[in-house]
N, C-alpha and C positions, 0 to 999 in steps of 0.2 A: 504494500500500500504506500510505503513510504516510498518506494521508489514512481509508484505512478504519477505519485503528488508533483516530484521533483523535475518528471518530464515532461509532466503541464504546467510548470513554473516555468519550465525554461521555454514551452513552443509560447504561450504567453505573452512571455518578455521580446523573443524575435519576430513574434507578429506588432506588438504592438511598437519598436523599432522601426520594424521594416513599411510601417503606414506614416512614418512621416519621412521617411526618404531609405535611399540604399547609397548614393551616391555621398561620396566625402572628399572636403577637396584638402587637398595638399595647398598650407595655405602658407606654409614656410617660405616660400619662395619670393625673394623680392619681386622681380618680374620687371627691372627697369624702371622702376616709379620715381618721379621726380617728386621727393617729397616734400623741398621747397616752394612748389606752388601750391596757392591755395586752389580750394574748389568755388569755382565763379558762380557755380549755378546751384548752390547749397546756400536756400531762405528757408526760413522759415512765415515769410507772408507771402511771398511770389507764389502764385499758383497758376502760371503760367507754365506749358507743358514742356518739355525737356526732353530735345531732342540732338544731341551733339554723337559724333564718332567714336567707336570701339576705343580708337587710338588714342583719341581725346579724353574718355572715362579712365585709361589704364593710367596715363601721364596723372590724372587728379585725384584720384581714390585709394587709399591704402591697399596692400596687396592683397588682406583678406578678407578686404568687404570689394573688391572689383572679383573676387573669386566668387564670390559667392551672387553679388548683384546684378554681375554684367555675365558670370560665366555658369551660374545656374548652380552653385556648391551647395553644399550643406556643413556648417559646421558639425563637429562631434558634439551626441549630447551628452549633457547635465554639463556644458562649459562655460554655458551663456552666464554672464555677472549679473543679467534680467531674470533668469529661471525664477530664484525666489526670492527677487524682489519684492518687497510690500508697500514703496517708497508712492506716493501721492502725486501723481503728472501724468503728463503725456508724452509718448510713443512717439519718435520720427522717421521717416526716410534717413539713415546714416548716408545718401548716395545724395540727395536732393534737398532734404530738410523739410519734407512734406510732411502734416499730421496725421498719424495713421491708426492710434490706439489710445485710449484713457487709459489710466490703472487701474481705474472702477469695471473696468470689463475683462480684467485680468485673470485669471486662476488657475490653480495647480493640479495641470492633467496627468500628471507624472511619466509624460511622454521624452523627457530629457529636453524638452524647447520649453524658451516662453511660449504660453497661449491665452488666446484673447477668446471671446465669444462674439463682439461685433467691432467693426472697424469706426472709427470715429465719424468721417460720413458716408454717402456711397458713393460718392467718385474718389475715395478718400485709395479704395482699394482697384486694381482690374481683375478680370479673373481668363484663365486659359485652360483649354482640356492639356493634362498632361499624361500620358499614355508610355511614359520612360519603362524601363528595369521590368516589364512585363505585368505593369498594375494600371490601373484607370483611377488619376484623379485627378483635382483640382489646382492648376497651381494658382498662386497669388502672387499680383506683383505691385508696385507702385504705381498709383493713379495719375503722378504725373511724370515720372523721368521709368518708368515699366522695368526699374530693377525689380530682380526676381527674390522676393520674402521668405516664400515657404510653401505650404499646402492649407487649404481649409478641409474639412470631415466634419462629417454628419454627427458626431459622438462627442456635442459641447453641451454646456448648462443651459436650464432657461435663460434667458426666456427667447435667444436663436436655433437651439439646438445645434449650434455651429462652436467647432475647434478651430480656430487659427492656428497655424503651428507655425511658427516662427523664428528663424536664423537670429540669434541676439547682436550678431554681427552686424548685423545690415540695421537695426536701429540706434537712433541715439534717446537719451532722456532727457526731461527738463522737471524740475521738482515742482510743484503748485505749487507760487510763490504765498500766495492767500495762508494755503496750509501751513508752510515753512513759517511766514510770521509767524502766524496762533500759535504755532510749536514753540517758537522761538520767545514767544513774550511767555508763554504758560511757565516754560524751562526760568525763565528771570525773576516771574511772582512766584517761583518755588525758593529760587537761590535768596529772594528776599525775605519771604518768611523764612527759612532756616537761620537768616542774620538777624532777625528780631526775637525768635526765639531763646 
């Protein structure tokens, strides 16, 4: 018995792996980047669409988010610094600086990515049939510069019934500044009753 348990743990764990990707990129590799340029077309209020050269994203993007945004990667899970995050913001395009996710739509599918249940608006996300590695799914990509995120699945919370699965590579964060205050002043009328006390 104990042995049947063990080898449905493990087909388990490689099914539920192999539904948010197979492919892994090799992301060691500098690849020629000039990393003294900045990226020209990373706002975060432009939401005009983004449409520049292979050669032009390789020269502006770090090597392991042009692997994975412009070359279709996956990073390895459980690596992402977003997996379990709990931090209070919003989700960006790392490639463009597009809003793509609140943290309120956050949570912990234990698929080894970040995952979301809905994208912050609906051109916020595009979607493509992806038919790779001998599966049929979703990919997801940026609504306005169409780097490639991740996968969405049918197997998320309410109230979409939707898993985003997503590369923590290819996003950046920004902390809800509103939150960060209140935090920030709560943390000061602490440290100040402790000196009145």
């Amino acid at each position: 018995m104990k042995r049947v348990l063990q080898c449905l743990t493990l087909v388990i764990l490689a099914v539920t792996l192999q539904q948010c990707t197979y492919s892994q990129s090799n992301t060691s590799k500098k690849e020629n980047m000039d990393t003294s340029k900045k990226n020209p077309v990373y706002s975060r209020t432009d939401s005009s669409k983004v449409n520049i050269s292979e050669e032009e994203w390789r020269k502006i993007l770090p090597a392991d988010v042009y692997a994975i945004a412009r070359q279709k990667g996956t990073e390895r899970p459980w690596t992402s610094k977003f997996e379990e995050s709990k931090e209070v913001g919003t989700y960006y395009c790392a490639a463009c600086g597009n809003a793509l996710f609140k943290s309120d739509t956050k949570f912990e599918s234990g698929c080894g990515w970040p995952s979301f249940y809905e994208p912050i608006t609906k051109g916020s996300i595009i979607y493509a049939p992806d038919n790779t590695h001998g599966m049929s799914r979703t990919e997801v990509m940026c609504g306005r510069c169409k780097a490639h995120l991740g996968h969405v699945f049918e197997d998320g919370p309410p109230p979409t019934g939707l898993r985003y699965c997503i590369n923590g590579v290819v996003l950046d964060f920004e902390k809800a500044r509103a939150a960060e205050k209140k935090y920030n002043e709560g943390d000061q009328q602490n440290k100040d009753a402790k000196k009145g006390e």
